[in-house]
C-alpha positions in Angstrom: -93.6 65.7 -116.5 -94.9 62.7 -114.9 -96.9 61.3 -117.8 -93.6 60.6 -119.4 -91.0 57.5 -119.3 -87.4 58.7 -118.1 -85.9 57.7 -121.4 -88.8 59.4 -123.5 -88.0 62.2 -121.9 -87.1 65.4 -124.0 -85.4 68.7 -123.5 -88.6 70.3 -124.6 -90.7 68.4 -122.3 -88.7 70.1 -119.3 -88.7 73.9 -121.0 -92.6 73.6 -121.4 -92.8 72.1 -117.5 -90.8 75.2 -116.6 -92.7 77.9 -118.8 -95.9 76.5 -117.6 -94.9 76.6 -113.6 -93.4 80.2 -114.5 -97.0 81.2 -116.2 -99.0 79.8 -112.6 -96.6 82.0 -110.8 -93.7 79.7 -109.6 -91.4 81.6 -108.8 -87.9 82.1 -110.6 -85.9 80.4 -107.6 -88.3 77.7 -107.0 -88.2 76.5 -110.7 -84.4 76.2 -110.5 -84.4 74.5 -107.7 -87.0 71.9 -109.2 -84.4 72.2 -112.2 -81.3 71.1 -109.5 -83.4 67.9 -108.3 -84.3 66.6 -112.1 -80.8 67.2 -113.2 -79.3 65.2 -110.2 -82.3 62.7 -110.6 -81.4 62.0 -114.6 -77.6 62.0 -113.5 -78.0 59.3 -111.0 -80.1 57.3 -113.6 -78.1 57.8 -116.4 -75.6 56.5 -114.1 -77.6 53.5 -113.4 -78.4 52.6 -116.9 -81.7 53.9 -116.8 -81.3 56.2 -119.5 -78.8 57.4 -122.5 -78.6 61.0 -121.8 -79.5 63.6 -119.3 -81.7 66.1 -120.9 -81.8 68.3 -117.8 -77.9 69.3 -118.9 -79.5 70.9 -122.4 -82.2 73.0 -120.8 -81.2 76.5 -119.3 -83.2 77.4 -115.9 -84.8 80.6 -115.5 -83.0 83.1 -114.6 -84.0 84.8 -110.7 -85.8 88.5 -111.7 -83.6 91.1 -109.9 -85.9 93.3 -107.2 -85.7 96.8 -107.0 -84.0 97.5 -103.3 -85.6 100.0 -101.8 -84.1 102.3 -99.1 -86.0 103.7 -95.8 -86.3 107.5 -96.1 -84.7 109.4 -92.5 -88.2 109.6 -91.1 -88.9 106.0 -91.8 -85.5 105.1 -90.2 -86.4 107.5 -87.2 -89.8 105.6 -86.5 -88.5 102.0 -86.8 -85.7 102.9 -84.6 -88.1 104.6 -81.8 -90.0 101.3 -82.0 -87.1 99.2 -81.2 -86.1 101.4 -77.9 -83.4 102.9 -79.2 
């Protein structure tokens, strides 16, 4: 997104940045954090003048892709805990 001026800046612009970083294998969490610092960034600047609208407010962040939890069987939880000393 770097190639562009603040206030040519478009909604679409910051959907493709996050699709692309998503495709290289960002992950989730990383790209909505990316998407925290460019909406704060275009908040303070449309503060400051520097441009008429924050387009980070009209783009949706990824949602974080839930993980399957996965439990230790008894023997597994046997062995862990005879490796700690217990």
């Amino acid at each position: 997104m770097g190639k562009y001026q603040l206030v040519k800046l478009t909604p679409q612009h910051v959907e493709v940045f996050y699709t692309r970083n998503l495709a290289e294998g960002v992950t989730a969490f990383t790209v909505r954090m990316c998407h925290k610092v460019l909406r704060q960034a275009l908040h303070d600047a449309l503060r400051l003048g520097l441009v008429y609208r924050n387009v980070a407010v009209l783009v949706k962040p990824p949602r974080s892709q839930s993980r399957e939890i996965r439990f230790y069987t008894e023997e597994q939880a046997r062995t862990l805990l005879g490796r700690c000393g217990r």
